[in-house]
Structures are given as structure tokens and as C-alpha cells.
N, C-alpha and C positions, 0 to 999 in steps of 0.2 A: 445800747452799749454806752457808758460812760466812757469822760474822757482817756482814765487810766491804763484801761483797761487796751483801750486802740494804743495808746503810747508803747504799751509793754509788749502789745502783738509785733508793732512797728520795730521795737528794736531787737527783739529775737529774730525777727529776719532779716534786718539790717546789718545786727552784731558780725556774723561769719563774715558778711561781703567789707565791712570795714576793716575788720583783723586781714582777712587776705589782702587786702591792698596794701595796708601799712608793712604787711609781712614781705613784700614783692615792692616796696619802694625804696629809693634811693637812701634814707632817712635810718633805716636800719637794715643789719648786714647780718640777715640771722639765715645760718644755715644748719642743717639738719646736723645733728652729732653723728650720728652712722646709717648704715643701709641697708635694707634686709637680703643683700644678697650675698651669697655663702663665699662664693669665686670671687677674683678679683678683677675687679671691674677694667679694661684696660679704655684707656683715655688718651689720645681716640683710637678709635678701634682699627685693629690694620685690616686691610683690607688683602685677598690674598692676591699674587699676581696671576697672567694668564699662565696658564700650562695644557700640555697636554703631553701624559704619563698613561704606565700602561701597569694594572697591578698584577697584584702574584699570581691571580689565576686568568691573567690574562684579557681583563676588560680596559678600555681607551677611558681615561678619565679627563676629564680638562674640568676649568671651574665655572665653564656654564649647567656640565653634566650636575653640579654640585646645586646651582642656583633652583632657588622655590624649597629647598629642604634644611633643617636644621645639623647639624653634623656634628656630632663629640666622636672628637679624634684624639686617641691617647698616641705621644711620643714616645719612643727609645730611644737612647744614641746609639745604642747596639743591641740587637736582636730582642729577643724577648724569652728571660728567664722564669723563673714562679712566679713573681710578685707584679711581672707584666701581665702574665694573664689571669692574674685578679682582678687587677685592675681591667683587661681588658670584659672578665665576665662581670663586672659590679657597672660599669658604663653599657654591657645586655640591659644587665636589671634597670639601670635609669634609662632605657629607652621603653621598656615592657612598661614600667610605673606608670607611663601617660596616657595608657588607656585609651581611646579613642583617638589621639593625636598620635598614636603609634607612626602611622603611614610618614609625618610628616616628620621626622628624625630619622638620619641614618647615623650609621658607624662606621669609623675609619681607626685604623690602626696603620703610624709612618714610621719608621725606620730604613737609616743609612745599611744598616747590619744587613746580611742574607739569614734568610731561615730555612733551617730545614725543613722537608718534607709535611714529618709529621706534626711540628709546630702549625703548621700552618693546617693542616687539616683540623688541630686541636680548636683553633681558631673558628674555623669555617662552619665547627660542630658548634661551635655556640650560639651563632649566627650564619648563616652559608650568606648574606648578604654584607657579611664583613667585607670591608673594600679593603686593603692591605698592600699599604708599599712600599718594596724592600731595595734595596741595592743604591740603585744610581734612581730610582724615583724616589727613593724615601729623599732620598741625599737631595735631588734639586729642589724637592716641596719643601723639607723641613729650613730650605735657608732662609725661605719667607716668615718664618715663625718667631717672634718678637723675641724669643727666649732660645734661640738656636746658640747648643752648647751646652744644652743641660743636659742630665742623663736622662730626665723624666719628665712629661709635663702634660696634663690636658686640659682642652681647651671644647669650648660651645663656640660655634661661627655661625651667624645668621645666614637666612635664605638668601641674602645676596652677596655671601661672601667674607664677611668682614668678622675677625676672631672677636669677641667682645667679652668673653670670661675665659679668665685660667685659671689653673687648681694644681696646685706642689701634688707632689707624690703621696704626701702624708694627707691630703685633705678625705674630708668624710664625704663619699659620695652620695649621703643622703641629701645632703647641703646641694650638691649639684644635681639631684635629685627636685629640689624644690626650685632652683634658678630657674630649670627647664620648665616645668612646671609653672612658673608664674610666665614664663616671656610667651609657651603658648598660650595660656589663657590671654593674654594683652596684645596680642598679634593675630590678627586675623587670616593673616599669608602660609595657605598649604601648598600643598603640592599641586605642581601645573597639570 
């Protein structure tokens, strides 16, 4: 091997680890232009308080129940019309899309509103593991929600708690579709 030859080896593996340093020094202040995630990132993340609530068909929830799984939980401020339960059957489909990570994402659906009957069976059809809480449980969960006072709003909250994506009413749930999707591929923590 000639001398060039080792030189040129040398700095193609050199190059990366110097550009990352220089990138991560004090010397320059370069940060990424944007994110690839769809939701909006909340900074820092809330973390939810303790509770213990009981939902519509009657299971004890508190947020240890909660802790080791993912949860996309769609808001109401009041009940849930049409365009709630699209939203609540397109956040089905972003939990079915993950495939093998299925086990480790639930659903929740919170509102202050009471619902009738058959809403709530409409619900349960789509998922019978839909958690759903109405009344005075929507009401004390949703005042921990960074956005308490919207009419609309869903959120991804990690396995231990902490809401870390929200998404307006209008967002494309394939978007939150991929969120999920990359935080379990990067996360190793399933269910206990």
C-alpha cells in the first residue's frame, strides 16, 4: 500500500467523527431545520397526574393501570358526534397498522359529556378494549391535559405516563400512524 492510499482510507473514517464533533461543539450552533414527526412534539412532556376513575363500562383505571403501554387517547369537550367517531375508528386503524406491536398500544377515548347507550356500544364495536371516560371521569382526567378547553384533541402518552405528541382535529392520522410507528421501533418497553 502506498502512502496515499492509507491517507485517504484514514480520512474517510476520520471525516464523519470530525464533522460530528464540530456539529456538537460549542463553535457552531447548527440545528436541524425540522422533524420527521407528524404530531407536535410537546416540550416537556406532561406527565399525567395520579388518578383513580372508573369508565363507562365500568373498569377501575388509575395511571399505573396505564404504565408499560402506549395509549392514543382522543378528547371531546362534549360527547362524541360523527366526526368523534372517526376520529375515534382511524386512531382503531393506527393501532391495528403496528402489527406485531399491536399488544403494546391501547385506546382511550375522555370526555366531560355523558354518552348514551348506544354511542358507547358503537364504540366498544370497534374495539370492546376501548377504555372511555365520561362524566365526572372525563372531567377530572381531561384537566390534566396541556390543552384542557379544546373541543378536540389527541394525544400519544408513553408507557410511563407522559403525553409527548398532540394532533388538532384536522391532522392526518396516517402522520400519527407513522409517529407510533417509529417511537415503537426506538423503544424497546412492551407490556409488563
Amino acid at each position: 500500500m502506498n502512502k496515499t492510499t492509507v491517507l485517504a482510507v484514514l480520512a474517510a473514517f476520520l471525516a464523519p467523527v470530525i464533522i460530528a464533533v464540530l456539529l456538537n461543539s460549542e463553535w457552531f450552533d447548527w440545528r436541524p431545520d425540522s422533524t420527521r414527526n407528524h404530531g407536535e412534539l410537546l416540550e416537556p412532556a406532561v406527565r399525567l397526574p395520579e388518578f383513580e376513575l372508573t369508565t363507562a363500562s365500568g373498569e377501575a383505571v388509575t395511571r399505573e393501570t396505564l404504565d408499560g403501554q402506549w395509549q392514543l387517547l382522543h378528547y371531546r369537550a362534549s360527547g362524541c358526534d360523527e366526526a368523534c367517531m372517526d376520529a375515534i375508528y382511524w386512531m382503531r386503524q393506527v393501532r391495528r397498522a403496528q402489527d406485531r406491536h399491536q399488544p403494546e398500544v391501547a385506546l382511550m377515548f375522555v370526555t366531560p359529556g355523558e354518552l348514551e347507550q348506544d354511542v358507547l356500544d358503537e364504540i366498544h364495536g370497534l374495539a370492546d378494549d376501548y377504555r372511555v371516560l365520561t362524566g365526572d371521569a372525563g372531567s377530572e382526567l381531561s384537566t390534566a391535559f396541556p390543552d384542557a378547553g379544546l373541543e378536540a384533541i389527541s394525544y400519544i402518552i408513553d408507557p410511563m405516563g407522559h403525553i409527548i405528541l398532540r394532533y388538532p382535529p384536522e391532522a392526518d392520522f396516517n402522520g400519527m400512524r407513522r409517529d407510533l410507528s417509529r417511537l415503537l421501533t426506538w423503544t424497546q418497553s412492551g407490556p409488563e
